[in-house]
C-alpha positions in Angstrom: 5.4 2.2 10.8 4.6 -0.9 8.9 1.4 -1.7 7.2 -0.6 -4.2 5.7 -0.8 -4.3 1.8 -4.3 -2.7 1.2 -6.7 -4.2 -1.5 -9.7 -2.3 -2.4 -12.4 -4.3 -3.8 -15.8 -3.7 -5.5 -18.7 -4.1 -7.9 -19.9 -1.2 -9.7 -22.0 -0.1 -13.2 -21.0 1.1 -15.4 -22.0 4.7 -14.2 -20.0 4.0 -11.2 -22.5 2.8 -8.9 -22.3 0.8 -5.6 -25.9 0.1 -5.9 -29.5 1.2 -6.3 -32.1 3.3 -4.6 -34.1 0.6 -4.2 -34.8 -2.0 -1.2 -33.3 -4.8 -2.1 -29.3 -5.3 -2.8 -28.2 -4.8 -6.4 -26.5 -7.8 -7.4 -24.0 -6.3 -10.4 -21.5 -9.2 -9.9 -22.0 -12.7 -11.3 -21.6 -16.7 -9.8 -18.4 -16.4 -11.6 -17.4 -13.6 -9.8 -18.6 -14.1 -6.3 -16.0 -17.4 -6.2 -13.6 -14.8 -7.6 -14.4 -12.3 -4.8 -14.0 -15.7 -2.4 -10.9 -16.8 -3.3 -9.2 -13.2 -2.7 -10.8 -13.1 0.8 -9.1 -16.9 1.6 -5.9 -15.0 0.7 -6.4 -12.0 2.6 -5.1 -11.7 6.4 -8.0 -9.6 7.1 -11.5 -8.1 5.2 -12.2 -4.6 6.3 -15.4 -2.6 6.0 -17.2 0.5 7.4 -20.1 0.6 9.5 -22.6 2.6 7.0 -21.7 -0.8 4.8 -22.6 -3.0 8.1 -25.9 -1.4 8.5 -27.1 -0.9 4.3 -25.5 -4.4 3.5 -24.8 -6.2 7.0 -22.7 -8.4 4.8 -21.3 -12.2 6.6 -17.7 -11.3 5.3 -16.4 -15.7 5.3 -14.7 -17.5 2.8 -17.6 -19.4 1.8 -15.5 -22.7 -0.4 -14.7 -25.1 2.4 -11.8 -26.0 0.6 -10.8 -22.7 0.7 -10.8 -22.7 4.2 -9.2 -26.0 5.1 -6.6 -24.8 2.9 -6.3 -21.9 5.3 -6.3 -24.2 7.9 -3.6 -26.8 7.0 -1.3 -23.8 6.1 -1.6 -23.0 10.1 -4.1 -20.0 9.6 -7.2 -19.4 11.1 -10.7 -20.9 8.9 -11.8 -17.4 8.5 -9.7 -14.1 8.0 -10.1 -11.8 10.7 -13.4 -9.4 10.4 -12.6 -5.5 10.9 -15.6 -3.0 11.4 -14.3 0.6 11.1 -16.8 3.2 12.9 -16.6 7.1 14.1 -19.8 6.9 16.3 -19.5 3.3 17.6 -23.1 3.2 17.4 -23.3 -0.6 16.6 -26.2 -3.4 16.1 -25.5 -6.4 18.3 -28.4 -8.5 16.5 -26.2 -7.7 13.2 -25.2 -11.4 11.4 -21.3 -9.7 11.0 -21.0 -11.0 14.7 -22.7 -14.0 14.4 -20.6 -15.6 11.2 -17.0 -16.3 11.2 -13.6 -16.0 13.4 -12.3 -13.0 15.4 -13.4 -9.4 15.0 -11.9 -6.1 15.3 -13.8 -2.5 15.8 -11.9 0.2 15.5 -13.7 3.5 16.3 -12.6 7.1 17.6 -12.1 7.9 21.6 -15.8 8.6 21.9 -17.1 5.9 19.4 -15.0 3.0 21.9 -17.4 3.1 25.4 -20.9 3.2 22.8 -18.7 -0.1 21.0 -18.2 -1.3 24.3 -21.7 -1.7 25.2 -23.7 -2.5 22.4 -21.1 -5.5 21.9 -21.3 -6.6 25.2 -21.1 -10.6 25.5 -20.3 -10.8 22.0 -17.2 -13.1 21.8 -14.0 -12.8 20.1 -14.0 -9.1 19.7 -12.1 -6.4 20.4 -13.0 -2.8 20.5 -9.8 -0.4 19.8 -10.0 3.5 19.9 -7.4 5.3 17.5 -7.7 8.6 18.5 -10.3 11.5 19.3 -10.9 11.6 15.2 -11.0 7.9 12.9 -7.0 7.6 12.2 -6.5 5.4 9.3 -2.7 5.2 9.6 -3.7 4.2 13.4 -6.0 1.6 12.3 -3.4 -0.2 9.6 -0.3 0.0 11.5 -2.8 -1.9 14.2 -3.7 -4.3 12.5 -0.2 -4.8 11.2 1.7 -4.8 14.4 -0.8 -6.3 16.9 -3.5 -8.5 14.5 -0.3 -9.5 12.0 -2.5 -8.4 9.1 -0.3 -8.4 6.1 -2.9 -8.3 3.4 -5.9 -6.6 4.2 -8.5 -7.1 1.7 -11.6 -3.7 1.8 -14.9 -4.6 0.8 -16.5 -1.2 1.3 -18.4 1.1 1.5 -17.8 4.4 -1.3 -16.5 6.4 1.8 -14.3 3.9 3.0 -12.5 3.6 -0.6 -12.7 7.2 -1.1 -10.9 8.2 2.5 -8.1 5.2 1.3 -7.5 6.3 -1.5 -7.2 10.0 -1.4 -4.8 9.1 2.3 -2.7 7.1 -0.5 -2.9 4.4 1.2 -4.3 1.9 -1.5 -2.1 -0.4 -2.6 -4.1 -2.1 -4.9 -7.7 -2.1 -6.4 -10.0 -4.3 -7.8 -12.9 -3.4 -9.8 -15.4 -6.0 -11.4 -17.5 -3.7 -13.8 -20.9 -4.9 -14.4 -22.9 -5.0 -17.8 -25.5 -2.5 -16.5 -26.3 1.5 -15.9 -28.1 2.4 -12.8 -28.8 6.2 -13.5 -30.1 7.4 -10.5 -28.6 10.6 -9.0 -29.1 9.4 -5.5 -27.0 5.9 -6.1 -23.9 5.4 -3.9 -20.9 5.8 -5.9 -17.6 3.8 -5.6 -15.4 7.3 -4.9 -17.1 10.4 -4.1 -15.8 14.2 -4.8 -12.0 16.0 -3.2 -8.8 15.8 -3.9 -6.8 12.6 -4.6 -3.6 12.0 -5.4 -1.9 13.2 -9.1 -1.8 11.3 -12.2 -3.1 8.2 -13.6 -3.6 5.1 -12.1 -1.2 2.1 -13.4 -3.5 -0.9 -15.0 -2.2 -4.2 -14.1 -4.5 -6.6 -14.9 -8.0 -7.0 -17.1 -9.7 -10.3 -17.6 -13.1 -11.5 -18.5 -15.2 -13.2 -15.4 -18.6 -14.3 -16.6 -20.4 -11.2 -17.5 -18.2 -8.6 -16.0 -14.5 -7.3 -16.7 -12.1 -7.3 -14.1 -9.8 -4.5 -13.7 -6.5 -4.5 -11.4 -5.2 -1.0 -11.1 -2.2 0.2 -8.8 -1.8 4.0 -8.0 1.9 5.0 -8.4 1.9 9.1 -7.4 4.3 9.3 -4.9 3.7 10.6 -1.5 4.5 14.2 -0.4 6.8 15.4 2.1 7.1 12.8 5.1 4.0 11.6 4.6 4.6 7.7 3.1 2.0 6.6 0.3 1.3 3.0 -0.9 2.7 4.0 -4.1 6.4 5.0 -2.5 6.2 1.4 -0.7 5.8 -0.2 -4.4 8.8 1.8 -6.0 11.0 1.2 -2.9 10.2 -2.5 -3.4 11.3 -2.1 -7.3 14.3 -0.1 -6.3 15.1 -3.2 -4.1 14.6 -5.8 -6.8 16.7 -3.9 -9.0 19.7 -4.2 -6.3 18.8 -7.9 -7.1 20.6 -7.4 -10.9 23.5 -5.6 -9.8 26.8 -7.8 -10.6 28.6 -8.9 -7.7 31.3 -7.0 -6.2 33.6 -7.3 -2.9 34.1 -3.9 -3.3 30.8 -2.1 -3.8 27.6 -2.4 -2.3 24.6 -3.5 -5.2 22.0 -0.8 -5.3 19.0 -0.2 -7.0 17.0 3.2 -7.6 14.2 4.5 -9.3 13.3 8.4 -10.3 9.6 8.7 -10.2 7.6 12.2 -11.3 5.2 13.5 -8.9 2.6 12.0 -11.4 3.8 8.5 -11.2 5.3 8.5 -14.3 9.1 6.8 -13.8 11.6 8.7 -15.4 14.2 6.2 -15.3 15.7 3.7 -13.2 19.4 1.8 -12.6 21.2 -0.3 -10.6 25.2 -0.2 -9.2 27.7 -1.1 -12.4 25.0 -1.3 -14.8 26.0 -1.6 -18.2 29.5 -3.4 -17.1 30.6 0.2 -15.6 32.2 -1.3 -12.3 32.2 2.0 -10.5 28.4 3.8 -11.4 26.2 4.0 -8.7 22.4 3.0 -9.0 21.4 6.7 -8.3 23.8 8.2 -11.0 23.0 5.6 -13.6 19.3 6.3 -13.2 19.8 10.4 -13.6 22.2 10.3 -16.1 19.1 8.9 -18.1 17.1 11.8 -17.8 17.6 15.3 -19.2 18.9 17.5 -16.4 16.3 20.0 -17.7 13.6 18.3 -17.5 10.7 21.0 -15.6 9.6 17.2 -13.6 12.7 16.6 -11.5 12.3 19.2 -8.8 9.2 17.4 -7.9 10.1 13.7 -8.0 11.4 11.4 -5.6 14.7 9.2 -6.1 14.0 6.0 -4.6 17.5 3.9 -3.4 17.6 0.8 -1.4 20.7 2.5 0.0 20.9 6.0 1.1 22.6 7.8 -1.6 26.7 8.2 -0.8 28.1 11.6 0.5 31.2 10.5 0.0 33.3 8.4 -3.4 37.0 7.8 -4.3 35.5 6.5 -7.8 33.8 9.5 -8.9 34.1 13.2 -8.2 30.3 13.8 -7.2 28.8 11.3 -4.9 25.0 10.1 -5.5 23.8 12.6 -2.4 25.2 15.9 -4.7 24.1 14.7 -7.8 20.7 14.4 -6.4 21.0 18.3 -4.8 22.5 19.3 -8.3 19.2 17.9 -10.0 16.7 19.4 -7.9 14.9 16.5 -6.5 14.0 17.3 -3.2 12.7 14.0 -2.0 14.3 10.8 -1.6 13.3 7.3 0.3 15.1 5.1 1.2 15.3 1.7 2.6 18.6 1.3 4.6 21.3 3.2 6.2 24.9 2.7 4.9 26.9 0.8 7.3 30.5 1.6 7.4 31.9 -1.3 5.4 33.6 1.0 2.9 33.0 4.5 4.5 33.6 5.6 7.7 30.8 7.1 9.3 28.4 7.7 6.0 25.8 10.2 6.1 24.5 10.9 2.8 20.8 11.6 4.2 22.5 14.1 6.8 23.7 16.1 3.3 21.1 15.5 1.9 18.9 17.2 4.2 21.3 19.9 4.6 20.7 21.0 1.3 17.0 20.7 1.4 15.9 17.1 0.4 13.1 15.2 2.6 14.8 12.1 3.4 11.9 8.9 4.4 13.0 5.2 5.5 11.1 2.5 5.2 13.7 0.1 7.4 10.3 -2.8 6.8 12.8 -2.9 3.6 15.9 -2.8 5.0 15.8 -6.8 5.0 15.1 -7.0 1.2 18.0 -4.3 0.8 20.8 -6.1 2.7 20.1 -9.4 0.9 21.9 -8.8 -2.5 24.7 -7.4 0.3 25.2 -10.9 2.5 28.5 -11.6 0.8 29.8 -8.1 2.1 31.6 -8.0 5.9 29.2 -5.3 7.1 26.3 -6.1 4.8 24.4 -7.7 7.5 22.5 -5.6 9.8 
């Protein structure tokens, strides 16, 4: 299912810490960056934290500019983004200032955790205590929020744990690190991602910029997911693959594709779109692997990413996209729409596809974004 575009966000040392051991908060960011920190929670849907944060920090979580918010306001949002408290025990403080400050609030909590929410919330207002499961299910808790709170950007303020279980689920579409001018150097400091395993290769940096005294770095992880299970990263190529459909010259004919061939590292191999290079006949999915060396030891891991499911069947060429992938090796492929049977009767190329092997995901959230580059075509719409 669906889910809201996740932003992590933090301050940390240089040595990676959260904070000290000490009794008062660490500040490691800046004036500078505080208004930076306030303008991406104006733009966020939601701002998300755990309850160990709550209780170290118990941190207000408002946009604190008021133009920020009557900006929010005229646009027909609410003042404040909606406050989300994620807890396994639901053991809660009602005196906390997190229930006194801002708009609606969301707990989520585990089978057991919801009846302790319950009660040490009761006649707080505008909150809503929602059990996921008898264990903390992130996917529960985004596709929640996404379907039912229409959280589209959800913005995570902490703590380590949090980040840590986010990112190693791959579901961390973003991240945003100010890194402050100082060491902390205590073994006992809470670090910004603890110990296990997280997903392969390197992140990809996006952004770096000066604010005051500390350097902001944007990073997006690109490894794709495994098996059925759908990472952030395979939402971010599925959207490329979509945008490259967007350069594909017109046809009546032919439907305009784009695909991308991603290692299991993250590292694209190549990508192409339908009758690239004034070829009125290649397909986006053959024109992105005849780029790569059929020997190349990465393939059988990657994922081909098409905003069409590869063809099974082509009067144009003797292979169709779906064989060419089976005669590569790839054995994953997502996808963000069905072929309708504007040109081909009955098209199945996922149904070969899995025949020979191949995990076949959709993501129909990008179906819309597939079909648009198709309007023109009887059958394009869906």
């Amino acid at each position: 299912m669906p889910h809201p575009y996740v932003l992590l966000s933090a301050a940390v040392s240089l040595d990676g810490c959260l904070d000290d051991t000490g009794p008062e908060r660490l500040l490691l960011s800046g004036p500078e960056d505080f208004d930076r920190v306030d303008a991406v929670r104006a733009a966020s849907d939601a701002i998300l934290i755990g309850a160990g944060t709550l209780r170290a920090d118990d941190p207000r979580l408002v946009v604190r500019s008021p133009a920020r918010r009557a900006a929010r306001t005229a646009a027909g949002l609410p003042e404040f983004p909606l406050k989300v408290l994620v807890t396994g025990s639901g053991e809660l403080d009602p005196a906390a200032r997190f229930w006194r400050t801002g708009g609606r609030k969301a707990v989520y909590t585990t089978d057991g955790g919801a009846s302790r929410a319950q009660e040490a919330l009761r006649g707080q207002k505008d909150v809503e205590v929602v059990p996921v499961g008898p264990e903390l299910d992130w996917r529960a808790v985004l596709e929640h929020l996404h379907a039912v709170h229409r959280v589209r950007r959800l913005m995570v303020e902490g703590g380590g744990s949090v980040h840590t279980q986010l990112l190693r689920l791959g579901l961390a579409d973003e991240l945003q690190l100010a890194l402050a001018p100082l060491l902390v150097g205590e073994p006992d400091a809470p670090r910004l991602f603890g110990p296990g395993g997280y997903p392969p290769g390197r992140l990809r940096l996006e952004e770096t910029r000066p604010v005051g005294d500390v350097v902001l770095a944007r990073y997006r992880p690109v490894a794709p997911g495994a098996g059925p299970s759908v990472s952030a990263a395979d939402r971010y190529w599925l959207g490329l693959a979509c945008d490259l459909a967007e350069e594909c010259p017109p046809s009546r004919t032919a439907f305009s594709v784009g695909a991308v061939v991603v290692a299991e590292d993250g590292t694209e191999l190549a990508r192409g779109h339908s009758r690239e290079g004034g070829d009125p006949v290649v397909h986006a999915e053959e024109a992105a692997l005849a780029k790569i060396d059929p020997a190349d030891p990465r393939l059988p891991g990657a994922t081909v990413y098409s905003s069409l499911e590869p063809c099974a069947r082509r009067a144009s060429r003797p292979a169709p996209c779906a064989r060419l992938i089976l005669d590569a090796g790839v054995r994953r492929v997502v996808t963000a729409w069905r072929e309708p049977d504007t040109f081909v009767a009955a098209a199945d190329g996922s149904g070969v596809l899995a025949a020979g092997g191949v995990r076949v995901v959709l993501l129909p959230e990008y179906e819309e974004r597939a079909v648009r580059p198709n309007r023109h075509l009887s059958g394009g719409a869906t």
